[in-house]
N, C-alpha and C positions, 0 to 999 in steps of 0.2 A: 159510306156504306154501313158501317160500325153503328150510327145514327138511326137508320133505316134498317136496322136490323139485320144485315148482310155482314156479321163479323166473321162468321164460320166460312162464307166463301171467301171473305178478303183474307183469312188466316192462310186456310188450306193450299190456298193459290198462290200467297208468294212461297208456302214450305214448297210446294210445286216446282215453281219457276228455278227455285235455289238448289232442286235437285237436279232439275236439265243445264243449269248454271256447272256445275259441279261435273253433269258428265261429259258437258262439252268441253271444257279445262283439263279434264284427265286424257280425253280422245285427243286433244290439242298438245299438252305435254309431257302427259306421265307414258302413254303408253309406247310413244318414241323410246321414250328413257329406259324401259322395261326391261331388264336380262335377258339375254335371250340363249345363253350357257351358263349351267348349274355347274359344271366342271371345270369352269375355265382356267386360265393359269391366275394365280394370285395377287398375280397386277394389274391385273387386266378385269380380275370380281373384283379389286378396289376402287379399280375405275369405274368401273360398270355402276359404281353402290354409289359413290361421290356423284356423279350425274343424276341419281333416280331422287338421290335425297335436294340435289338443287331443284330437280323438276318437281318436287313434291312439297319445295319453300317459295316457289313460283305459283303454283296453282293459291296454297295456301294466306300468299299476301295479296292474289287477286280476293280470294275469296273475302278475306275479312276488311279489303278495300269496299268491298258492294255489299257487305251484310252491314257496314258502320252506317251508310248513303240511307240503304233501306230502314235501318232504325232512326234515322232521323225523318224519314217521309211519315212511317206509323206508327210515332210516337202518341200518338191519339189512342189507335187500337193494345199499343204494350198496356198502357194505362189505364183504358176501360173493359175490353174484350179479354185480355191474358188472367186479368186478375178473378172476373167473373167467372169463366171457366176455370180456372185454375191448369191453365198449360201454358209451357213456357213462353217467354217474352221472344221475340222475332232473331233476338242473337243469339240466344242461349240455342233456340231450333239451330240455327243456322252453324251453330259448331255441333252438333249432335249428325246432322247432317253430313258435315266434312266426312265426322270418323266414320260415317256409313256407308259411304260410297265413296273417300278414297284410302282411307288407312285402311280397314279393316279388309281381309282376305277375297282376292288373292293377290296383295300387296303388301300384306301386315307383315308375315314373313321374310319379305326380299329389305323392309324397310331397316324392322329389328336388327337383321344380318348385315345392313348397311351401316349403321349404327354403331352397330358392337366391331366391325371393321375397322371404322376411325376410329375408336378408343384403341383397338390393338394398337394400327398404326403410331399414335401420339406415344403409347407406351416402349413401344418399341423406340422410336426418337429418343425416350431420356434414358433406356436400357444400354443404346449408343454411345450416347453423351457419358454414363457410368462407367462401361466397360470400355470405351474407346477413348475419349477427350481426357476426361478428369486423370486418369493416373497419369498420361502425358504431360498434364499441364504442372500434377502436383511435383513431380520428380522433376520438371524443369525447375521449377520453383525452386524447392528442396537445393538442387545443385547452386543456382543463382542466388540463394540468401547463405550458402554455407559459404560461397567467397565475397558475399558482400560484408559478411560478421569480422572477417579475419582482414579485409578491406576496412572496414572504418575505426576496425581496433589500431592499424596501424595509423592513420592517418588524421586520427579525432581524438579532443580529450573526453574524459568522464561527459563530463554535459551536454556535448555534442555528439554523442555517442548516442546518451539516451534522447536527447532530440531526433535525431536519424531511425531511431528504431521506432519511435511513436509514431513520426510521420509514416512509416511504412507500414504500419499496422492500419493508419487511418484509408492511406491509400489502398491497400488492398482490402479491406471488408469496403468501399464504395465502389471497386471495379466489381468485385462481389457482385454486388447489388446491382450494377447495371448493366453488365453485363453476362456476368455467369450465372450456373443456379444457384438459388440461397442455399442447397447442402453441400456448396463448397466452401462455403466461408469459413464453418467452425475447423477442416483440416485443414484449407492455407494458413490459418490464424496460428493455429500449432506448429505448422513448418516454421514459421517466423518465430514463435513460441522459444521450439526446439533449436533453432539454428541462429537465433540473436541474441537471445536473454540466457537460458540456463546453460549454456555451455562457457558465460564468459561473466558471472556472480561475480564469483573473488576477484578477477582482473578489473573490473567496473571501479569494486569498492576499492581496490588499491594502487588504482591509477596516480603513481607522482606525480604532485602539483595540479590534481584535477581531481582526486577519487574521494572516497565518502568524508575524511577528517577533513580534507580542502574545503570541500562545502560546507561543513560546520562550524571552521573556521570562521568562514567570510558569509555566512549566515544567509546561502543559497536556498533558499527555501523553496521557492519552486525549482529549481533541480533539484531537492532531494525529494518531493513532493511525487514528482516524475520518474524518478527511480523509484519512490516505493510503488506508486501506479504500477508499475512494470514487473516489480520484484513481485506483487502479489499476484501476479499472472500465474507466475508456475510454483511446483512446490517448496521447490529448493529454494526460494527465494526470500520470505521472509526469515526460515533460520537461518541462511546464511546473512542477513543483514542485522539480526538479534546476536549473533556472534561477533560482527563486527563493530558494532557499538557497545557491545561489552569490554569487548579487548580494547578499544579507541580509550575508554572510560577508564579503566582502570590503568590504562598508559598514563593517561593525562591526570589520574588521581597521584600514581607513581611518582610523578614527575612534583606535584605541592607537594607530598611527602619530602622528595628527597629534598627538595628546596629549604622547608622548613628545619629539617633535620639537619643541614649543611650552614645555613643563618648559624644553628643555636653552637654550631660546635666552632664557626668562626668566632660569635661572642666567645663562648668560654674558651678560646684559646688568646684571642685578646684577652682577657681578662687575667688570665695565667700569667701573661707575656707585663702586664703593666707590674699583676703584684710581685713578678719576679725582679720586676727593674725599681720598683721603690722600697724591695727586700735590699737591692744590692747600694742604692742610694740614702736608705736610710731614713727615705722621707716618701712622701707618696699621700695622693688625695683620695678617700674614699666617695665615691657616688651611692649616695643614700637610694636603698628602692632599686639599687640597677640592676639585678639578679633578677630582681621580680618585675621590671621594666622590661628588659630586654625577654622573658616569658609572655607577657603580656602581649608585648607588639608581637611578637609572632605566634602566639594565638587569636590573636586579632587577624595578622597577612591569613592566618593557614583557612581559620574559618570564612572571609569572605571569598576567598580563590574557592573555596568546596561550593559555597553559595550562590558564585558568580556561574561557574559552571554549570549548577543544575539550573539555573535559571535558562541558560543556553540551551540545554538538554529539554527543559520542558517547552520553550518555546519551538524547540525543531519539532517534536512531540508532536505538540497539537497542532502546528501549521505545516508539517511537513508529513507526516505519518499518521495523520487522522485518528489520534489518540488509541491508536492498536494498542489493545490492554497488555496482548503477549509482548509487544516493545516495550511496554513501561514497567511488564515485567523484568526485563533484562537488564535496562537499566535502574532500578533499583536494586537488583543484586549486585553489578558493577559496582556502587554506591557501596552498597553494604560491604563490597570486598575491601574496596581499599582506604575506606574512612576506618573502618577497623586492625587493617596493616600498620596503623598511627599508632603507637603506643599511649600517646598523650591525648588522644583525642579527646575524651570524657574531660580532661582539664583543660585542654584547648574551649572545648563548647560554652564550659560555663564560665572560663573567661569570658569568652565572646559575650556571653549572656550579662554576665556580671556586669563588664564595661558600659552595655545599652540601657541598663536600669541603675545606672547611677545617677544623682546629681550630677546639672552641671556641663550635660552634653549641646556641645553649642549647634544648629542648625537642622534638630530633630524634634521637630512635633511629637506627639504623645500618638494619633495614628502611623505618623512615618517608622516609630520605637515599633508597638505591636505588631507591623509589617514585617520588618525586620524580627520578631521572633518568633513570629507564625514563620518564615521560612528556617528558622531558625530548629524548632520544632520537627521539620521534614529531615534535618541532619542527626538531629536525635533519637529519629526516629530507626536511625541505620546502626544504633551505635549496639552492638552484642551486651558488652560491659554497663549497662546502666547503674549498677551497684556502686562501681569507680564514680561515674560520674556523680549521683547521689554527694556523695563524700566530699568531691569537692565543691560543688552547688551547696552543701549545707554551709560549709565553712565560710564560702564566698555571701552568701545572704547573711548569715550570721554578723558576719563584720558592714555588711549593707545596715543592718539594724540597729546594732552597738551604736554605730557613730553618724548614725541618723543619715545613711547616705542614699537612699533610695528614693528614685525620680519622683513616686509617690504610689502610695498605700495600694491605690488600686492597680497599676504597673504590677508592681508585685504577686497580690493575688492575682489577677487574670496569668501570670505567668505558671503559678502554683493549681490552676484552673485545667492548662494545656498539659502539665506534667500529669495531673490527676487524671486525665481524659483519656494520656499512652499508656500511662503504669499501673494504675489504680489506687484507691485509696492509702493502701498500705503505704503506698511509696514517698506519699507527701506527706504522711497521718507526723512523723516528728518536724517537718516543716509547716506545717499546721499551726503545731503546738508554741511552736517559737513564735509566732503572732500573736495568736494567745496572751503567751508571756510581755509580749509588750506593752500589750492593753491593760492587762495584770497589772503591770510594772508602776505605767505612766497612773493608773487612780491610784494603784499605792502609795504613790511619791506624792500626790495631789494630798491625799488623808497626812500623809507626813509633814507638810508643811503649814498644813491646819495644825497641826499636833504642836508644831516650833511654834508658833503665832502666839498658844497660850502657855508656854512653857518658855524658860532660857533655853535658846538657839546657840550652837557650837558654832566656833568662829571659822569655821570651814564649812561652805556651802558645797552640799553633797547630791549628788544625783543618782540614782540606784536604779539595776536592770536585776532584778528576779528572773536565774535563768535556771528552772528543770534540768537536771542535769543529762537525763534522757534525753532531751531535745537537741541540747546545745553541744555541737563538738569541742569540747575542753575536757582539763583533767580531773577527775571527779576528786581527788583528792586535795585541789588547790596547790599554786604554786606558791612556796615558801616568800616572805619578802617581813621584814621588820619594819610597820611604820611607825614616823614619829609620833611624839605624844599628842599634838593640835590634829594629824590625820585619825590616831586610835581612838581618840576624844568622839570624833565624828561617826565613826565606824558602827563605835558600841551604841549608841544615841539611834542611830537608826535601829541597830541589831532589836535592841531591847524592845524599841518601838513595835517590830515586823513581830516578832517571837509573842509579844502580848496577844497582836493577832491572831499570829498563828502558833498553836502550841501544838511540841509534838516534832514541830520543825527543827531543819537544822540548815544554818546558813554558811557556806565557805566563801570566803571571798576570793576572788578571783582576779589580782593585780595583772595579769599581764595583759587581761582584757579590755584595761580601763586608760582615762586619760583624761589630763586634767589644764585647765587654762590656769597660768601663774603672770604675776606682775616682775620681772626684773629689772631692776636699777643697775644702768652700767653709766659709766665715767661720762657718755657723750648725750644720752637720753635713755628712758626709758621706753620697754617693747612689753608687750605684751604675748607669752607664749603658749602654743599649746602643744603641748608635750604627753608621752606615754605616764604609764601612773608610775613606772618603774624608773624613767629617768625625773620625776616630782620629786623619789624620794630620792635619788642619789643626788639633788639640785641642791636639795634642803639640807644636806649634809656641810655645802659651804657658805651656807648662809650667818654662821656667829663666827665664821675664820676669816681672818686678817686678810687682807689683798699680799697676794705673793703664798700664801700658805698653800702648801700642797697633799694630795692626799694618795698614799699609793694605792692602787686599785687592792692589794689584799688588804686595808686598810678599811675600802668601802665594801668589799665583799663582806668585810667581818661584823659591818654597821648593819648593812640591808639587808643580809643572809641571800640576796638576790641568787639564782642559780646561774653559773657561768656561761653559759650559753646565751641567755636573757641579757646579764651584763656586759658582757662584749657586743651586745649588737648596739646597745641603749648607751652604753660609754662611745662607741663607736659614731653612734649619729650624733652626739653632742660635740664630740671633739673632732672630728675627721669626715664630717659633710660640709655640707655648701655653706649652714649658720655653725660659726663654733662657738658653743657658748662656755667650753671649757679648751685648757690647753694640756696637749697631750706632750710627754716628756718622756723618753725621743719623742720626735717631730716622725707621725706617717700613716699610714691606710689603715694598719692593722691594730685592732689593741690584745697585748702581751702581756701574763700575771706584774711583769718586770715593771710594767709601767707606773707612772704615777698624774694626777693632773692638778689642775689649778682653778679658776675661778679668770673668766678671759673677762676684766673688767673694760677693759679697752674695746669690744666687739659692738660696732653700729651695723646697722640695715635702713635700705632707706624707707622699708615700709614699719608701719608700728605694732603689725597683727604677724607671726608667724609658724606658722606651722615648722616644727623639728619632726620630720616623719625616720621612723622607726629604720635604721637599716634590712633590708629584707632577707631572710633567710635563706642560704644560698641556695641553689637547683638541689632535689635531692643525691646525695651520691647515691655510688651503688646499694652499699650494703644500706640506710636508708629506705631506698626502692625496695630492697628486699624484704625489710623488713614491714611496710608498706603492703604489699602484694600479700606477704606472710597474714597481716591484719585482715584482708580483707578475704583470703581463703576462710581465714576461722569463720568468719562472717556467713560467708559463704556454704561452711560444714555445719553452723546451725542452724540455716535457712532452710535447707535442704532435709533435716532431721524433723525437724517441723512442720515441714511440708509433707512428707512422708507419714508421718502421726497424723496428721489431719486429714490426708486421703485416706487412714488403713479406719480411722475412728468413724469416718464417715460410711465406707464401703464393708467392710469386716472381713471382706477375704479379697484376694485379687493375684491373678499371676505376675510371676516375676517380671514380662513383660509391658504387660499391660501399665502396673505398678511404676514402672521406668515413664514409659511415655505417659503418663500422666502427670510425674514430678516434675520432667522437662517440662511438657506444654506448661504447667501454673509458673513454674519460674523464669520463663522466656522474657517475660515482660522485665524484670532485674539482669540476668545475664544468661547463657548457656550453658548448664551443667553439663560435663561429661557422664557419659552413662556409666563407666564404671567409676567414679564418684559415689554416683548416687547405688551403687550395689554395696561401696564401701559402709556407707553409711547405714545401709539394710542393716550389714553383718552387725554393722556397733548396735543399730536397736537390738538387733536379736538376743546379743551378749544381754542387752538391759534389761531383757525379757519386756520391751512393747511388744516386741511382733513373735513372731514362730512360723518356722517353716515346716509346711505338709510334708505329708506324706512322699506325694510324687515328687519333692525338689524342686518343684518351678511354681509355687505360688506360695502366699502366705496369709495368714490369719494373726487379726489383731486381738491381743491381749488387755481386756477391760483392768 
């Protein structure tokens, strides 16, 4: 027809047909369904509206069942007629349609009204379900998890515990879900919240033989994993777990404390107990080094037990507690409490430290050493006192260099690398300088023996360390010691040589620093020794005396001028250690002004190279200590003065406050001043007229 020209009757005639279509469906179903009381009871217009709307999803799927048939018959005419005209395609009429004759009035009305009825209705259902179901269900709940909590507390340890409560969380957010509404989840969640986790924290964590230290112990990591899971549910939960690994931490720190503390007072009460029994015998064997041996080992025990432990701490850390910054806060204050509870820590560390960069250590690669001091570094990093430590790290490196005892060069600095990196420059600027000095040292001794090559060479071969006196912890003044003539020969031969160099300078020597390899002849072979420079010269002393001849020790005091202190330790390790290369008369541990010795020509060893190491000077005593601590206040009161000068020179005025906590913050990195220290110290500038105090009393201005 379309073809022939007839599109306008083939159009008009099926919008036709689909209009008598339409009212013979509505005559057929809608008007049965029709209301037929505006007033009716409430359930009865809900009925009434649910019927009108099936009868109007009835007509509506015949309709668009016969309008899909009809576009498929004149799909010719959509394609050529609709478009030339420009009127709608045969479906589009045919829903234009619908709404014309049967939605729109006087049905649009009753349809809306049906409509918006079933929305009430649905809402009404979960209005029900809110006010009806849910607090029933919650408060059953609520009852039945508050005797399930005080049920598996009794009946389950720690890990089973929180096994049982996770499973019940999972279980109820998927009954949740498939059953109830999803806005009951988040309040059952907190019933369970409420009534399994925060009411029973501290009992979790301090379950005997099951609670948080048990699982730390025995390296439970997914149980602790699951406890934190759980702990970070409610509030209460990670401080009280940041609480208990503080307190755990510093029990356990407590505990190497007293251990190491209890070791050192066994030694020195054995030690008491032997010198007391070879006082009352008359005889008695000294152990060369034991003092400083039995420190050592237990700064060795004290520092791996701190080391071994954090290493535990950090693995629970990250595999247990997802590296929670706030826990790793806690546990590093623990740390910092009771590594600083130590008195000796600062000298425990750099033992530790000193032992790993020596020569010599069997079964440590050079990365396995730097592992070890990079964790090493994490203890130092807790220690308040870095000043103490400084002190003994310089002394302990110091004698590393002297006697050439360092693993090697670079060992060293990469260590002096880490120190720079927590303290700052200042802190290694005289550990610096001591490397320095050896490089100094070694071309200067290099230039010296060019020097002997075309000169007559002294018949003592000499080896020289140039130590700044600034750098090197010794006594600026030198310690006293008389050498013979073939050593003073040597001595001044260098002297003259250095001095030519450098003028201006001034050299001390420093004997008790030093040490020397000698050749001695005894009755059965000859050995070769290497001795302090202080027991060289008291050696040389019986070298033109008769076998048998004796020398009483005021005898050698009055030869070597040695200081008594010095000589009892060094007469001590010759006569009364494990090589005697002299004989002590009485026979025993100790040496006494009263003594005298001999020349032990009868003394073999089956090796031919020996080392005579220095007896070690005992543990500090008290008054020692105090005097010690005494040194390092002064230390301390002019760091502090200088530090104070250098903020007021920099800022030119500042309050009293302010002033404080800016001294603390610069000196944290060496130790913690007390604040009223540091106001001490105000007062003495102000005496000195650096500073002046205003007007108002609480600030001050610095004096150019």
């Amino acid at each position: 027809m379309v073809l022939y020209k007839h599109g306008e009757t083939l159009y008009q005639g099926t919008k036709k047909l689909i209009a008598e279509n339409l009212d013979k469906l509505a005559n057929e179903y809608i008007v049965p369904a029709f209301p037929t009381h505006v007033d009716a009871d409430p359930l009865e217009k809900a009925q009434a509206g649910e019927l009108l709307l099936k009868a109007v999803r009835k007509v509506w799927d015949d309709h668009t069942s016969s309008l899909s048939k009809l576009r498929d018959v004149l799909k010719y005419m959509d394609r050529v007629y609709t478009k030339s005209k420009q009127v709608p395609e045969i479906w589009d009429a045919g829903l234009l349609s619908f709404i014309e004759h049967i939605v729109r009035a006087p049905i649009q009305g009753h349809i809306i009204s049906a409509v918006l009825n079933q929305l009430f209705d649905e809402r009404a259902d979960v209005s029900v379900y809110k006010r009806d179901l849910e607090p029933v269900l919650l408060r059953e709940s609520e009852a039945f998890y508050q005797k399930e909590g005080s049920h598996l507390l009794e009946t389950c340890d720690a890990a089973e515990y929180l096994r049982r409560v996770e499973s019940r969380l999972d279980q109820e957010e998927s009954r949740a879900h498939h059953f109830l509404s999803s806005q009951t989840s988040l309040p059952l969640r907190r019933i369970l919240e409420e009534k399994l986790i925060s009411p029973h924290l501290s009992t979790i964590i301090s379950m005997p033989n099951s609670g948080l230290d048990v699982m730390i112990d025995l390296d439970k990591i997914d149980d602790l994993a699951r406890l934190y899971r759980l702990f970070v549910m409610v509030p209460a939960g990670i401080p009280t777990l940041r609480k208990a690994l503080r307190e755990t931490i510093i029990r356990r720190g407590r505990d190497i404390n007293s251990a190491s503390l209890s070791l050192e007072g066994e030694e020195a009460q054995e030690d008491e107990d032997v010198e007391k029994s070879s006082k009352a015998k008359g005889k008695g064997k000294a152990r060369a080094g034991n003092a400083g041996s039995q420190v050592l080992s237990l700064a060795l025990k004290w520092v791996q037990d701190v080391l071994d432990m954090k290493d535990k701490f950090d693995k629970t850390w990250s595999g247990a507690f997802q590296s929670d910054r706030d826990v790793e806060s806690s546990t590093n204050e623990a740390f910092e409490a009771f590594i600083n509870m130590h008195e000796k820590a600062p000298e425990f560390i750099s033992l530790f430290i000193d032992d790993n960069l020596k020569k010599g250590l069997k079964g440590k690669t050079d990365a396995e050493v730097d592992t070890v001091l990079d964790k090493t570094i994490t203890i130092f990093r807790f220690l308040a006192d870095k000043d103490v430590f400084e002190r003994y790290y310089k002394g302990h490196l110091a004698k590393r260099l002297r006697l050439g005892r360092s693993v090697s060069d670079d060992a060293e600095r990469n260590m002096l690398a880490k120190l720079k990196v927590e303290c700052g420059y200042q802190f290694t600027q005289k550990l610096e300088g001591m490397f320095h000095d050896m490089k100094i040292s070694a071309e200067t001794m290099q230039a010296y023996r060019n020097h002997l090559a075309t000169t007559s060479a002294p018949d003592v071969e000499i080896s020289v360390i140039v130590m700044t006196s600034t750098f090197w912890p010794m006594s600026h003044s030198g310690s006293p010691c008389n050498f013979p003539a073939e050593l003073l020969k040597t001595a001044k031969s260098f002297e003259q040589f250095y001095l030519s160099r450098h003028s201006g300078r001034r050299l001390t020597w420093q004997p008790s620093l030093g040490n020397a390899d000698i050749r001695a002849r005894f009755n059965s072979r000859t050995h070769d020794l290497n001795v302090s420079t202080y027991a060289l010269v008291i050696l040389l002393l019986f070298e033109d005396l008769a076998d048998g001849t004796s020398l009483s020790y005021q005898d050698i005091k009055s030869a070597t001028a040695i200081p008594d202190t010095d000589l009892q330790r060094n007469l001590q390790s010759l006569a009364c250690a494990k090589y005697k290369i002299l004989k002590k008369h009485p026979y025993g541990r100790d040496v006494n002004p009263e003594d005298s010795f001999t020349f032990n020509a009868d003394f073999s060893a089956p090796l031919q190279k020996i080392k005579i190491s220095t007896v070690a000077a005992r543990v500090e005593s008290t008054d020692e200590r105090k005097e010690t601590k005494d040194r390092v206040e002064e230390e301390r009161r002019h760091q502090t003065e200088a530090c104070i000068v250098r903020i007021m020179k920099n800022r030119k005025h500042m309050t009293h406050n302010d002033l404080v906590s800016e001294v603390a913050r610069q000196l944290s990195s060496r130790f913690q001043p007390n604040p009223l220290n540091i106001k001490k110290r105000i007062e003495g500038l102000i005496e000195r007229e650096y500073l002046e105090r205003c007007e108002d009393r609480k600030s001050y201005n610095y004096l150019a």
